[in-house]
C-alpha positions as CSV (number, residue, x, y, z in Angstrom):
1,X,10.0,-20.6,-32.4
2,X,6.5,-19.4,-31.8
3,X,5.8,-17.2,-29.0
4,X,4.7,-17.8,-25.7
5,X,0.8,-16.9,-25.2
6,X,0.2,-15.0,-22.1
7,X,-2.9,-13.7,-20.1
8,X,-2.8,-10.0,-18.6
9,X,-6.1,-9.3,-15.9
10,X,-5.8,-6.1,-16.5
11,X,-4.7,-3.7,-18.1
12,X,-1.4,-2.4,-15.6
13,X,1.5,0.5,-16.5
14,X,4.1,0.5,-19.1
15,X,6.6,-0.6,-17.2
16,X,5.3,-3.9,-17.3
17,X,3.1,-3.9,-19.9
18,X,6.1,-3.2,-22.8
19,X,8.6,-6.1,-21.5
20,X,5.9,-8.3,-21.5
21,X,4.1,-7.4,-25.0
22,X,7.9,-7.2,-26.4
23,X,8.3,-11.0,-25.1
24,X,5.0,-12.8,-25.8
25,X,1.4,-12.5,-27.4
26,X,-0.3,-10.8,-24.8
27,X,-4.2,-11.0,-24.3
28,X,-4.7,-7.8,-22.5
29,X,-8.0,-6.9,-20.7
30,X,-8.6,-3.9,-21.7
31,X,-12.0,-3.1,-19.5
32,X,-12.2,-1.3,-16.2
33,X,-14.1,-3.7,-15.0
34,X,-12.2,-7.0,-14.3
35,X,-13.1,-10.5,-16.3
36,X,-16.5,-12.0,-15.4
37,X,-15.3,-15.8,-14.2
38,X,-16.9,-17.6,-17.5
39,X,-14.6,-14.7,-19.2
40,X,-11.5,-15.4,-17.3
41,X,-12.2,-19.1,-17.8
42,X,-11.8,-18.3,-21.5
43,X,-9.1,-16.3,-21.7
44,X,-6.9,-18.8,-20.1
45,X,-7.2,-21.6,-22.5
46,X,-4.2,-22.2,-24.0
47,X,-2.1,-19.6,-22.0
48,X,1.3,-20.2,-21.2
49,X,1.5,-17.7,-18.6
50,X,-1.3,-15.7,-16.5
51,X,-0.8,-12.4,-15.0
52,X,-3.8,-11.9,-12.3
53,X,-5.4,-9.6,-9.7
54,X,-6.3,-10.2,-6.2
55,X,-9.9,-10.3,-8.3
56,X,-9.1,-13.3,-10.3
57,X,-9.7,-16.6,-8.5
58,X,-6.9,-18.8,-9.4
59,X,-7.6,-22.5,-8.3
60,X,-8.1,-26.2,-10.0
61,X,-10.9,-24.9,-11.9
62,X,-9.1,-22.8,-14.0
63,X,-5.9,-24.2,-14.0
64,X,-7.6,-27.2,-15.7
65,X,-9.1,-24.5,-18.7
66,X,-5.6,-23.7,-19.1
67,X,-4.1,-26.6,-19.7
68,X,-0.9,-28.5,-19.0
69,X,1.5,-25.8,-20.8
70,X,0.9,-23.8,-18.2
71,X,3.8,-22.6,-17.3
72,X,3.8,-19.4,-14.0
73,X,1.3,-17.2,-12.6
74,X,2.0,-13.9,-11.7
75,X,0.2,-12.1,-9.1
76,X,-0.1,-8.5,-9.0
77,X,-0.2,-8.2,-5.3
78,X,2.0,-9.0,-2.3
79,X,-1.1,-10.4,-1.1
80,X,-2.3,-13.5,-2.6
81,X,-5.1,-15.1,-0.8
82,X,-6.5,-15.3,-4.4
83,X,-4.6,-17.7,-5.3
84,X,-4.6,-21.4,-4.6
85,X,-1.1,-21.8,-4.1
86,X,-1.2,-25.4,-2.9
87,X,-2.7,-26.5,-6.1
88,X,-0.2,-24.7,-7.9
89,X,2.3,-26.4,-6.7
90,X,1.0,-30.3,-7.5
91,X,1.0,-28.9,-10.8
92,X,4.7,-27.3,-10.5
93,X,3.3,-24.0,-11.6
94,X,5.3,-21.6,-9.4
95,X,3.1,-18.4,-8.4
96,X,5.2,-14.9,-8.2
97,X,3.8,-11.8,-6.2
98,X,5.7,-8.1,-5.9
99,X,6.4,-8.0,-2.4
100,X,8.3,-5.1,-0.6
101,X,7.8,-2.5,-3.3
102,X,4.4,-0.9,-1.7
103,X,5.9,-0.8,1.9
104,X,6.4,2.7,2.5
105,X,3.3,3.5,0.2
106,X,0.9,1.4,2.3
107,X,2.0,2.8,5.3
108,X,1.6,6.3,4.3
109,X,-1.9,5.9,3.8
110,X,-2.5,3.8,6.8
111,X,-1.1,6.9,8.0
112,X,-3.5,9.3,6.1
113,X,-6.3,7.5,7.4
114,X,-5.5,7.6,11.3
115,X,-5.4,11.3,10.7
116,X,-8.4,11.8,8.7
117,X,-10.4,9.4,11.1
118,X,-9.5,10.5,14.5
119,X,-9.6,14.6,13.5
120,X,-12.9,14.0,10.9
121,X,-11.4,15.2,7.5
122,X,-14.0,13.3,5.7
123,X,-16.6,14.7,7.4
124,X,-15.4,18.3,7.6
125,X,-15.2,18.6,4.1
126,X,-18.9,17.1,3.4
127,X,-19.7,19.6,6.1
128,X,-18.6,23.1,4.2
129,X,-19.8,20.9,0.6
130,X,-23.1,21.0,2.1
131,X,-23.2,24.8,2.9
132,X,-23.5,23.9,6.5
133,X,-20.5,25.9,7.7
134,X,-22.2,29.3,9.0
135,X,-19.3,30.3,11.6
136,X,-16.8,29.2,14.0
137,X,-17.9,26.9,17.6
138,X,-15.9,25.7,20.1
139,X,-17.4,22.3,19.7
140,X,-17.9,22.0,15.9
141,X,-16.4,18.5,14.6
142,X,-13.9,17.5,17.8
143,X,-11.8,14.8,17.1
144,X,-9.2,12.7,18.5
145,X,-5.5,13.8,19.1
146,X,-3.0,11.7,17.8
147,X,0.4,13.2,19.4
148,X,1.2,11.7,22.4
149,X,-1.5,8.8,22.3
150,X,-1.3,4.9,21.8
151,X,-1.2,3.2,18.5
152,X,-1.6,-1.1,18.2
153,X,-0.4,-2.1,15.4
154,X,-2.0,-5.8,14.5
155,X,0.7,-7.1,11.9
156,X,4.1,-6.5,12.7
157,X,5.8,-6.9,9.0
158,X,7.4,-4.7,6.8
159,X,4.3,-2.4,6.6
160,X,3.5,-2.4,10.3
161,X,7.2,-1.6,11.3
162,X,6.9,1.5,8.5
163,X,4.1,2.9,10.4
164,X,5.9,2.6,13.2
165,X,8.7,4.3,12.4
166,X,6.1,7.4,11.1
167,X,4.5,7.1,14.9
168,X,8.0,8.3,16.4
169,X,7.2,12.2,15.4
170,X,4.1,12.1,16.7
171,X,5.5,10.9,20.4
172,X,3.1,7.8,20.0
173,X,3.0,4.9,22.5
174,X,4.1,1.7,20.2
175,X,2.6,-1.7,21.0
176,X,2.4,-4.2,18.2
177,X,0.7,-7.9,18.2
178,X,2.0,-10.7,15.6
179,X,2.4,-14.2,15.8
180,X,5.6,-13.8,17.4
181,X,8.0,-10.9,18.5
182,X,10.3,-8.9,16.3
183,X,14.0,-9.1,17.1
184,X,15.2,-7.1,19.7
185,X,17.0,-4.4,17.7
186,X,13.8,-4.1,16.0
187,X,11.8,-3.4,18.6
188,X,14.5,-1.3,20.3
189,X,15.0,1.1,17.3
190,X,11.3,1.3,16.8
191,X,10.1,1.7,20.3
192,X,7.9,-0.7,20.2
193,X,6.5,-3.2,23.1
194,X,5.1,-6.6,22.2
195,X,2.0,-7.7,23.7
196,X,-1.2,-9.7,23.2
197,X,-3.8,-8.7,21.2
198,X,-6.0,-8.0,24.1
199,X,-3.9,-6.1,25.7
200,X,-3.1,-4.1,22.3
201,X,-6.7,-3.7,21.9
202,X,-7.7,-2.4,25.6
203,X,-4.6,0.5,26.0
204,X,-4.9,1.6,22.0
205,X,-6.4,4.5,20.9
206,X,-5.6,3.9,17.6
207,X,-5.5,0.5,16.3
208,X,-4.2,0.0,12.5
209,X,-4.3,-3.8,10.8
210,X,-1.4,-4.8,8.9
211,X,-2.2,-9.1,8.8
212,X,-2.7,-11.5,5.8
213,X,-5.8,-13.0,5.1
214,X,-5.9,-16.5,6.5
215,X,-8.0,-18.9,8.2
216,X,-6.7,-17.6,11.9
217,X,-7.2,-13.9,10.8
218,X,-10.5,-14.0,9.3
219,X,-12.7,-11.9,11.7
220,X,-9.6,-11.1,13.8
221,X,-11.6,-8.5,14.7
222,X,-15.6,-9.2,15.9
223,X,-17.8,-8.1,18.0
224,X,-16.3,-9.1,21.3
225,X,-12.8,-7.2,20.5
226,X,-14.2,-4.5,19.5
227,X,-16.3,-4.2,22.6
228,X,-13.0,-4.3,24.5
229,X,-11.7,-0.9,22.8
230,X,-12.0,2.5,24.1
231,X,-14.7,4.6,23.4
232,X,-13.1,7.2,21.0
233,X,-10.4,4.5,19.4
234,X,-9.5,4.8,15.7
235,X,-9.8,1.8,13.5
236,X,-7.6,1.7,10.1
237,X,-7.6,-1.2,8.0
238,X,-5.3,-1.1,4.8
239,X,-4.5,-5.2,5.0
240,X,-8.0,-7.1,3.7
241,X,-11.5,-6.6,4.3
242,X,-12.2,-10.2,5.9
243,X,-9.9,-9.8,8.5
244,X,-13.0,-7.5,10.4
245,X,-16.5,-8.9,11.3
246,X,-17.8,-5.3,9.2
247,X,-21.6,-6.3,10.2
248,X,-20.0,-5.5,14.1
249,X,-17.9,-3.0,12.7
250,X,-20.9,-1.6,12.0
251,X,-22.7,-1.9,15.0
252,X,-19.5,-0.4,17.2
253,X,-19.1,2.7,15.0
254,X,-23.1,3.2,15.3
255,X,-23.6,2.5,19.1
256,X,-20.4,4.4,20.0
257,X,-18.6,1.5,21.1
258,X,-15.4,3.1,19.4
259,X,-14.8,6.6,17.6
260,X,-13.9,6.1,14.2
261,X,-12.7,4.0,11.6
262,X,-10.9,4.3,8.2
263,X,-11.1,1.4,5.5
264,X,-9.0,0.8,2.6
265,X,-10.2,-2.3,2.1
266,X,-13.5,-4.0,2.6
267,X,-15.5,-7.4,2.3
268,X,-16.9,-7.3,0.0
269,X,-15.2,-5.5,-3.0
270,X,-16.5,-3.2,-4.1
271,X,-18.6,-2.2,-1.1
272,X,-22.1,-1.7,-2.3
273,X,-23.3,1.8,-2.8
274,X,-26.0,1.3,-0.4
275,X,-23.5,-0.6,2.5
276,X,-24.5,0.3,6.0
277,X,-21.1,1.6,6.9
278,X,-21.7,4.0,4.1
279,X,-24.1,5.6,6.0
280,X,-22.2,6.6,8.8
281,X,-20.1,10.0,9.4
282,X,-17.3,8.0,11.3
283,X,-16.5,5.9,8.6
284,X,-14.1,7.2,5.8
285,X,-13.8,4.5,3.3
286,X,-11.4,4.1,0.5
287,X,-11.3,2.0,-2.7
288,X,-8.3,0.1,-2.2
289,X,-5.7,2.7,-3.4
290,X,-3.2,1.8,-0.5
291,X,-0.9,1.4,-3.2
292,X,-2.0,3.8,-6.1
293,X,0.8,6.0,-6.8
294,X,2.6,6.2,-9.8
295,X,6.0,5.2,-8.7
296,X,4.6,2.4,-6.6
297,X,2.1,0.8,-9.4
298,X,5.3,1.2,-12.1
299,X,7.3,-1.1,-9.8
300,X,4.6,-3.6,-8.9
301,X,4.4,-3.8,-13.1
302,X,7.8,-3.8,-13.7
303,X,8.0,-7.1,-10.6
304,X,4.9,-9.1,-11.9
305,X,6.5,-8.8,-15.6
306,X,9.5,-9.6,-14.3
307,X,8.0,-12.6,-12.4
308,X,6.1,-13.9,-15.8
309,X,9.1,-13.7,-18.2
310,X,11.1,-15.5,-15.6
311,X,8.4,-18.7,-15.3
312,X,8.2,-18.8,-18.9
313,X,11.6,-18.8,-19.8
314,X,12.0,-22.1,-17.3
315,X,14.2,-19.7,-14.7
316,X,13.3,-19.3,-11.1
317,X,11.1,-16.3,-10.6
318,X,12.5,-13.4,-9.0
319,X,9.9,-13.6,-6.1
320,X,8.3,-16.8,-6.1
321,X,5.5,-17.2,-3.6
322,X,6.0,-21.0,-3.8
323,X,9.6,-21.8,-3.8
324,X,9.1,-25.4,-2.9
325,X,7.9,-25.9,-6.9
326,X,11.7,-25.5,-7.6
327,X,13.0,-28.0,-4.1
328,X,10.7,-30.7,-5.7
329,X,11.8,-30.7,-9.1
């Protein structure tokens, strides 16, 4: 029998790479850069299984240039706002993402960033870079403590409960703001107090994001919230870029409406070398390397392999994002 024909974004480590050259023909992309659209469209024709990023728009368009064999998409994420899941599902196609595996990863840089925000790492180091450090001051770069304040955590998932469990050596405040409340043991073991997102926002002097991307959390945070913060508040995002209005980001970090803020992900991406926020010394930005460590990005490999084999040998994928693909059939 011939082999199955896959699609691979990008080029990703070998422990998802191998299983999946072993099992199939494998198109790999091979540059840094990811596939133009037009190229992606390409690439896809004929496929019997796609491997994407959170950079390759899956939807009608291209599931129609791949054709009816067609078989699973696997998404190298946990996120997968790329992905047009309801029209996957019309088709049957189930989608797989890697969910769970960069918990503790994600949160340790969430964590990185509240530090290096609120006590200006960033900046510090550009300052003795630029031969500016000439001697010691009692107010040279003041920052923010971060033992004994109040962190918000916006998200209250696997990833926001991990940073909360890295608050309780710090003797931090927890409050935390999802769409509903955690169960009580959770909340009990974590210290943590459900509120509203106002409240969260007003008593917070660090406020870290940990949401999807939806319709509801787009701009979650504009101008009007974060007018409502305290002057020298930290702002991390590690979830997605669209979830802040960055234009009033922007103007809050400028004007002093808050302190600080630390980025991991932005909207666009990439941010443009010449992006306003760029400009600013209380904005430490990151290129979305929440998850770049070795250990991590071997396991979201080894998943999204594991995912793709699965779909194309007709079995249920391991982590399907779509289960309701198999409840139909």
């Amino acid at each position: 029998m011939s082999r199955p024909r896959v699609f691979v974004a990008r080029v990703i480590p070998d422990e998802g790479l191998g299983p999946i050259r072993e099992a199939a023909d494998a198109d790999v992309w091979t540059q840094d850069e990811p596939p133009s659209r037009d190229e992606l469209l390409r690439a896809v024709e004929g496929i019997n299984g796609l491997l994407a990023l959170l950079t390759d728009r899956v939807d009608d368009e291209l599931l129609d240039r791949a054709g009816p064999q067609l078989k699973v998409v696997s998404n190298y994420a946990v996120g997968f706002d790329n992905v047009d899941i309801a029209a996957c599902t019309r088709r049957g196609i189930p989608v797989g993402n890697t969910p769970g595996v960069l918990t503790e990863t994600t949160a340790d840089l969430a964590w990185a960033l509240i530090m290096a925000a609120a006590r200006r790492v960033a900046e510090g180091d550009r300052f003795v870079r630029a031969g500016r450090w000439k001697t010691w001051g009692p107010m040279l770069l003041l920052g923010s403590d971060i033992h004994g304040s109040t962190i918000g955590i916006v998200g209250f998932g696997r990833i926001g409960q991990a940073v909360a469990r890295r608050a309780a050596g710090f003797g931090i405040r927890i409050l935390y703001h999802d769409l509903g409340r955690a169960p009580e043991d959770v909340e009990r073991d974590l210290g943590a107090r459900f509120t509203d997102l106002e409240e969260l926002l007003a008593e917070s002097d660090v406020v870290s994001l940990h949401v999807n991307l939806t319709d509801v959390t787009r701009h979650l945070i504009n101008r009007e919230r974060l007018a409502t913060m305290k002057p020298h508040a930290v702002h991390v995002n590690t979830s997605r870029g669209p979830v802040v209005d960055q234009a009033a980001l922007f103007e809050a970090l400028r004007d002093g409406v808050i302190g600080a803020a630390g980025l991991d992900v932005t909207d666009p991406e990439p941010m443009a070398a010449d992006d306003r926020l760029l400009s600013l010394e209380n904005c430490l930005v990151l290129p979305h390397i929440a998850s770049a460590t070795n250990a991590t990005r071997g396991k979201m490999a080894s998943m999204a392999a594991a995912n793709l084999l699965a779909g194309l040998r007709g079995e249920r994928l391991p982590n399907p994002v779509n289960p309701e693909v198999y409840d139909r059939a």
